[in-house]
C-alpha positions in Angstrom: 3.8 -9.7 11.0 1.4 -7.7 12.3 -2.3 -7.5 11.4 -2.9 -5.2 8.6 -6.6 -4.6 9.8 -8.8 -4.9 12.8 -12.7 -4.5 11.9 -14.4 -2.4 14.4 -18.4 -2.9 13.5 -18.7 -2.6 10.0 -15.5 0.1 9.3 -12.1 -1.6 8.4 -9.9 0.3 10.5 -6.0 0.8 9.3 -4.1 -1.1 12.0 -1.6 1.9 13.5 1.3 -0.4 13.2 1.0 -1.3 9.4 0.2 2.2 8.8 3.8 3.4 10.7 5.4 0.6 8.9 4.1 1.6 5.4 5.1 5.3 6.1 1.4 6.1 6.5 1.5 9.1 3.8 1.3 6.7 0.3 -1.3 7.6 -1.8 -1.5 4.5 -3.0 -1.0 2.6 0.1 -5.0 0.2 0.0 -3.5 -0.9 -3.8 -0.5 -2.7 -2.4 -1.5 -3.3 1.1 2.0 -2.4 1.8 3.8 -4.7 -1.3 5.4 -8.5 -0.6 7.6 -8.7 2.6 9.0 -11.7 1.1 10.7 -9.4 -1.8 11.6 -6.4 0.6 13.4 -9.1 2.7 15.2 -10.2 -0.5 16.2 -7.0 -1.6 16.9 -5.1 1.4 17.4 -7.6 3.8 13.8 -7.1 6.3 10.2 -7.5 5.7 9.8 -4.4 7.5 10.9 -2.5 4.2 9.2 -1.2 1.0 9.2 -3.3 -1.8 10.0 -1.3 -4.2 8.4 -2.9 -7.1 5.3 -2.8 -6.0 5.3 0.7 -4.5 6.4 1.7 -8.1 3.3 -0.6 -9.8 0.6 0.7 -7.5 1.6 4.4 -7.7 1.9 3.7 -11.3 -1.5 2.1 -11.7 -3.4 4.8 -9.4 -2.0 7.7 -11.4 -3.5 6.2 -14.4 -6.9 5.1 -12.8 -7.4 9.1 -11.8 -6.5 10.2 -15.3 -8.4 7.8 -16.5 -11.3 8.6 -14.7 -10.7 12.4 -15.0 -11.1 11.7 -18.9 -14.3 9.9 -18.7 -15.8 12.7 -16.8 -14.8 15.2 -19.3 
């Protein structure tokens, strides 16, 4: 598998080919890192796919942590 991130001085910078794999437009993408290859592989046959149950944890989880947040500002 590819490296997910190459540091360049003191920025972690995405690596483009986990970024292309990952779809590159999840908002919740640096939760999950991209979910478990292991489980995509077992339920749709390649590591190169989404795990699903993670993808639906982290968006999950990051929804709640902005409302959350939006209510502790109010």
């Amino acid at each position: 598998m590819a490296e997910r991130a190459r540091v360049v001085g003191t920025i972690v910078a995405p690596n483009t080919d986990f970024v292309k794999w990952a779809g590159g437009n999840c908002p919740a993408l640096a939760m999950c890192g991209g979910g478990c290859p292991a489980n995509a592989e077992m339920t749709k046959g390649s590591r190169w796919r989404t795990d699903e149950l993670a993808c639906t944890h982290s968006n999950a989880i990051l929804e709640w942590i902005i409302w959350d947040t939006y209510a502790q500002m109010a």
